[in-house]
ZABAFI-505864 format. One record per residue (C-alpha): residue number from 1; z, y, x. Coordinates in pm, 1 decimal, m for minus. Example, Ala and Ser with C-alpha at 12.3 -4.5 7.8 and 13.67 -1.06 7.14 Angstrom:
# residues 2
<1, <780.0, m450.0, 1230.0>>
<2, <714.0, m106.0, 1367.0>>
# end
This chain:
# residues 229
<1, <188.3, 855.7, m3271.3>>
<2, <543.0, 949.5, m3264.9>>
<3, <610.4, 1136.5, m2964.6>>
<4, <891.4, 943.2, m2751.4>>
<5, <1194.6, 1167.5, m2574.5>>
<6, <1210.9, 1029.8, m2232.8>>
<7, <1497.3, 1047.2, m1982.6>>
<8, <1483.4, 1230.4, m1678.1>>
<9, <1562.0, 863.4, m1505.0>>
<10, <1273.4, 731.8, m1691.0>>
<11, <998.3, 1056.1, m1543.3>>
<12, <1214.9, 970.8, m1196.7>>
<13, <1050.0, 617.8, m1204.5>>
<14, <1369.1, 450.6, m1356.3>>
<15, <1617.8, 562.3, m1068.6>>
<16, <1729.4, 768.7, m773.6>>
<17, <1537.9, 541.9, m538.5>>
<18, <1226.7, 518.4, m699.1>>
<19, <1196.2, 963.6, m713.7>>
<20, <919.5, 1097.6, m538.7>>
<21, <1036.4, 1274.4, m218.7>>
<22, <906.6, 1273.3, 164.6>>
<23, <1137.8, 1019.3, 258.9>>
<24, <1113.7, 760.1, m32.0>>
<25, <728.1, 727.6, 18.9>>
<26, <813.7, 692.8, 408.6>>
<27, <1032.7, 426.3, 331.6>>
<28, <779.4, 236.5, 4.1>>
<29, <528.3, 206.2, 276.0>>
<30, <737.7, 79.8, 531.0>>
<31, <870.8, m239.3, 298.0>>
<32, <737.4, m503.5, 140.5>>
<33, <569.0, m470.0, m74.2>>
<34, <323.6, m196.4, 26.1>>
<35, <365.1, m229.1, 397.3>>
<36, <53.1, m452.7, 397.3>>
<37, <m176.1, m253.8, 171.2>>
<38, <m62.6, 77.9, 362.1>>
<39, <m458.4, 247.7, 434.9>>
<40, <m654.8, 35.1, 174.8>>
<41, <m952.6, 291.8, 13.0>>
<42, <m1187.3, 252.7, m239.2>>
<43, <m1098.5, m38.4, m429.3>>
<44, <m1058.1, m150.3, m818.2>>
<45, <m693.7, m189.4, m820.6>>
<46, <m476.3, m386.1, m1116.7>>
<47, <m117.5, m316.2, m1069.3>>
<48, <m12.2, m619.4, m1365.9>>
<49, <379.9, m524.1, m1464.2>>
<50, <328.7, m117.4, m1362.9>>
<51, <638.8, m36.8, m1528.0>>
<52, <746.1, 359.1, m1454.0>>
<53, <435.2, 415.0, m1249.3>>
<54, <564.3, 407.0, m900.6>>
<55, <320.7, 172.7, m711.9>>
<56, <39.0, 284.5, m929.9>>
<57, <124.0, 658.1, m813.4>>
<58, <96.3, 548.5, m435.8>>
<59, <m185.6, 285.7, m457.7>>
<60, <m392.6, 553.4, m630.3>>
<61, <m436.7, 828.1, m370.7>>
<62, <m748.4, 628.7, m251.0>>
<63, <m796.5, 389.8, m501.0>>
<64, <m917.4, 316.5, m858.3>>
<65, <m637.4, 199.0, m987.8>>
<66, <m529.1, 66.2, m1356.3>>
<67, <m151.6, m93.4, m1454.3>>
<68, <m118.0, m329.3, m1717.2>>
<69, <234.3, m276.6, m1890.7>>
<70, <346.4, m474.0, m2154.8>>
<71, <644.9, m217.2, m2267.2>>
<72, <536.2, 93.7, m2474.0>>
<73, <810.2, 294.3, m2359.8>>
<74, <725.3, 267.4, m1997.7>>
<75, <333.6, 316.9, m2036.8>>
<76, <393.2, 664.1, m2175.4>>
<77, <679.3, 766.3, m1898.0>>
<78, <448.1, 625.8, m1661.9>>
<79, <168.9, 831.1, m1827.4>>
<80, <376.5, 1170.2, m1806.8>>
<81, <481.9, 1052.1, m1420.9>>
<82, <74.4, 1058.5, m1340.5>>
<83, <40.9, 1392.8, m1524.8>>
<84, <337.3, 1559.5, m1350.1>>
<85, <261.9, 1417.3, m992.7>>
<86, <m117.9, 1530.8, m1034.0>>
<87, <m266.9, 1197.7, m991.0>>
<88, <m508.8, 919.6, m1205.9>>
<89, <m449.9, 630.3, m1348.9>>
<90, <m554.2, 421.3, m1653.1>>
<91, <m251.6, 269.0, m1821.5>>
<92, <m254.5, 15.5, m2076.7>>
<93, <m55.5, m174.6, m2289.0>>
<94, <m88.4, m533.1, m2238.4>>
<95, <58.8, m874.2, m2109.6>>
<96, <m13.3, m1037.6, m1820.4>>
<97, <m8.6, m1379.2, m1997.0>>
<98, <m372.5, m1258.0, m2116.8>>
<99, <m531.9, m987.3, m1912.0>>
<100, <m813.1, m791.0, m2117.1>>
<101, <m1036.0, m798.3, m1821.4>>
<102, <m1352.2, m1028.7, m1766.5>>
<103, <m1348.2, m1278.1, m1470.6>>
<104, <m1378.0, m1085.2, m1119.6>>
<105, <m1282.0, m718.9, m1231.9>>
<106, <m1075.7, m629.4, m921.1>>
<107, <m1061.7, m622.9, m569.8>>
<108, <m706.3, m608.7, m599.7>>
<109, <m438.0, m761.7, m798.9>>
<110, <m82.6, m587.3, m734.6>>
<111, <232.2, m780.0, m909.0>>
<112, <570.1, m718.1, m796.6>>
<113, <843.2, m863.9, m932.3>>
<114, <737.9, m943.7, m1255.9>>
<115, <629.6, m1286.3, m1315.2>>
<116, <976.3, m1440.6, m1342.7>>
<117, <1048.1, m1224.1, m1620.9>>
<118, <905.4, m1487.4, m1846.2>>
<119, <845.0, m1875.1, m1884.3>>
<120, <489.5, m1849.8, m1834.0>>
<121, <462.6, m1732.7, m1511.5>>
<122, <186.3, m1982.8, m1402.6>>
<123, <m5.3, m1869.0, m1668.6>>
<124, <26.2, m1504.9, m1541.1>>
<125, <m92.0, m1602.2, m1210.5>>
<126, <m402.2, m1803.3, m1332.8>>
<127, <m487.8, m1482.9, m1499.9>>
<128, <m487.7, m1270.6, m1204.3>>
<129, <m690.3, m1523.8, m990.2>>
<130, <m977.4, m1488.5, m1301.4>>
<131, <m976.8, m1152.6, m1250.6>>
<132, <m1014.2, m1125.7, m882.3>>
<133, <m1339.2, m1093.1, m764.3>>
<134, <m1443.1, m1319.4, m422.8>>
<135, <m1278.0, m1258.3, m137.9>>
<136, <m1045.4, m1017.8, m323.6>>
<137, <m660.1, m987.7, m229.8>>
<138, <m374.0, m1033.3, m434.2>>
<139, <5.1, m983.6, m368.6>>
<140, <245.3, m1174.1, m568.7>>
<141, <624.6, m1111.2, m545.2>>
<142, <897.4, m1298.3, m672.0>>
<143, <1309.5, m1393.9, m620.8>>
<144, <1363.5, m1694.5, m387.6>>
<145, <1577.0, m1969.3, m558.8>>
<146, <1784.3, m2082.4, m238.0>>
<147, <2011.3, m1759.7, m237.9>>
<148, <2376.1, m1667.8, m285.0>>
<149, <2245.9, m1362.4, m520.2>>
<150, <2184.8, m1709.2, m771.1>>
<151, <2480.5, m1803.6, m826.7>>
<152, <2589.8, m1433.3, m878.0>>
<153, <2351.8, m1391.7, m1136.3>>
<154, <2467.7, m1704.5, m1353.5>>
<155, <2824.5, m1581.8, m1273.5>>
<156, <2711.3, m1226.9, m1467.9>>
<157, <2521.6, m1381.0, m1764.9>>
<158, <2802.7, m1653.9, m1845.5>>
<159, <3083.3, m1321.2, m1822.4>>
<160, <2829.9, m1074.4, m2082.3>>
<161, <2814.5, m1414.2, m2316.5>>
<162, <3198.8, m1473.8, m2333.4>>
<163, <3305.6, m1101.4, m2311.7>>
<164, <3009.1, m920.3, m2455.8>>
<165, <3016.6, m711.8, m2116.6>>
<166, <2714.5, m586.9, m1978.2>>
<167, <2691.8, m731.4, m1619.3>>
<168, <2327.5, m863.8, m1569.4>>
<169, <2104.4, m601.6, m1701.7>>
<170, <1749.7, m770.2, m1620.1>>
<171, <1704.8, m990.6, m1906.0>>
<172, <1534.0, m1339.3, m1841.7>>
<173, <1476.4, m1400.5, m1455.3>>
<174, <1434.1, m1689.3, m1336.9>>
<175, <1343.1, m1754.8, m925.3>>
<176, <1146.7, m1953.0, m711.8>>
<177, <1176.5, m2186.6, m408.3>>
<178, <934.6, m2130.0, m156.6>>
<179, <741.9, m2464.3, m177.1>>
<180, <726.9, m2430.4, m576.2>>
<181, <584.7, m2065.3, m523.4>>
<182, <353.0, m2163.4, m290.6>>
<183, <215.9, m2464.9, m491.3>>
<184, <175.4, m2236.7, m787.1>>
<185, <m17.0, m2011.5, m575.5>>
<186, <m265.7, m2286.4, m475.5>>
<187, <m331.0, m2458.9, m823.6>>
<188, <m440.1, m2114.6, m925.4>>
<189, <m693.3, m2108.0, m656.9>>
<190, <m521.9, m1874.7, m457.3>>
<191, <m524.1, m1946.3, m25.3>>
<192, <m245.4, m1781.5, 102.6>>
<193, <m295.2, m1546.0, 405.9>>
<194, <32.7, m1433.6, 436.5>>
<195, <367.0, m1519.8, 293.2>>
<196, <712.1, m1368.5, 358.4>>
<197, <1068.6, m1380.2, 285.9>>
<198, <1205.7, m1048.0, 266.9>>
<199, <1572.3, m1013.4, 319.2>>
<200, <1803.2, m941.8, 88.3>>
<201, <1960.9, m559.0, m22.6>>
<202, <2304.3, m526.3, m39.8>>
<203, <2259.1, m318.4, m383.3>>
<204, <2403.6, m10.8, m536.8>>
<205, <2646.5, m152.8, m792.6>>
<206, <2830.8, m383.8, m607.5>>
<207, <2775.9, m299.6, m213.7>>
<208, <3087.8, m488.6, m118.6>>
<209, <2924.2, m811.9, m230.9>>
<210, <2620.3, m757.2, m168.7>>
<211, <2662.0, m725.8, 192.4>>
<212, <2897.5, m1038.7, 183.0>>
<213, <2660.7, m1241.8, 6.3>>
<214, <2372.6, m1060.7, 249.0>>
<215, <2573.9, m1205.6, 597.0>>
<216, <2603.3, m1541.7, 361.5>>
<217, <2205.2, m1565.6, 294.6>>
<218, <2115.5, m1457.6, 633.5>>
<219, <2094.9, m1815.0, 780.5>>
<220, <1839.8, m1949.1, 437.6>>
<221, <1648.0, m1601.4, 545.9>>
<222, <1624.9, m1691.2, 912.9>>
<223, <1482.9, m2052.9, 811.5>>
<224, <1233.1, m1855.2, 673.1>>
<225, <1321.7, m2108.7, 304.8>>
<226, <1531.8, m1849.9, 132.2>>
<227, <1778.3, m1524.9, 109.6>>
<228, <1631.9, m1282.4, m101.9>>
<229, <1745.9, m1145.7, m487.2>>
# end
């Protein structure tokens, strides 16, 4: 296999934020979405999406944990990430359309922001209920539809299509009203023990906005029906 040349971004987890120091693992475990899995030991984790390897790094201190990646490139920076921070992990390529797991492999299914990366997404879920073993947890994450950051988004995609600019970086996302999420939940199988709106980041490349459109979200947020990229 051709050996890839990897960015230092790319063995820093993708960005500044996602680096491993004291005070970013103070503040992963304080937010959604670890915050609720903070303390969990000895369980069969599947992080689905693992991308750079930043949950799977934290999740597998106590755990036995494996991420499911469906981009090449990532698996083997996430790969070197494990190597160089001294910690296991089984990676593998793969999509989460189709897990290569039998039914009830995991105590723990771990997705975070990934299914609206593609049309499917019910299918991805349906997956990760097979795989869950009874009584097992899973955390699903996803972008709330009712949201000022929409419109922003549409606003970027239409400006990169007339100018050719580069503006929206994140490829196909779609997002999610809270009642459709939920219902998608439940027709997987899935009963949901806890669900929360997180509110929205102002962002790094456009903080101006972002904390307009923040103060603009914060009443859908305080409904508890929206307000989150």
């Amino acid at each position: 296999m051709k050996k890839l040349k990897m960015k230092t971004k790319e063995l820093s987890f993708g960005d500044e934020y996602w680096q491993y120091t004291a005070e970013n693992e103070r503040k992963i475990w304080e937010q959604v979405p670890l915050k609720f899995l903070k303390g969990i030991k000895n369980k069969k984790i599947l992080e689905v999406g693992s991308g750079y390897g930043i949950y799977l790094y934290y999740l597998s201190e106590n755990n036995k944990v494996i991420g499911i990646e469906i981009d090449r490139k990532r698996i083997e920076a996430s790969k070197v990430n494990m190597k160089r921070l001294r910690r296991k992990a089984i990676i593998v390529q793969g999509d989460a359309r189709k897990l290569p797991y039998k039914d009830a492999s995991f105590d723990l299914v771990f997705c975070h922001g990934v299914i609206e990366h593609f049309p499917e997404s019910e299918r991805a879920v349906n997956e990760g209920y097979r795989v869950l073993r009874e009584k097992g947890i899973a955390m699903y994450s996803v972008p709330a539809r009712i949201s000022f950051f929409v419109p922003l988004k549409i606003l970027q995609k239409v400006i990169d299509k007339i100018f050719g600019t580069n503006f929206w970086t994140c490829g196909y996302e779609k997002s999610f009203t809270t009642w459709k999420f939920k219902k998608m939940l439940k027709s997987a199988g899935f009963k949901t023990k806890h669900f929360e709106i997180n509110q929205t980041s102002s962002g790094e490349r456009y903080p101006l906005i972002g904390k307009i459109l923040r103060v603009l979200d914060k009443p859908f947020w305080l409904m508890k029906i929206g307000g989150t990229s």
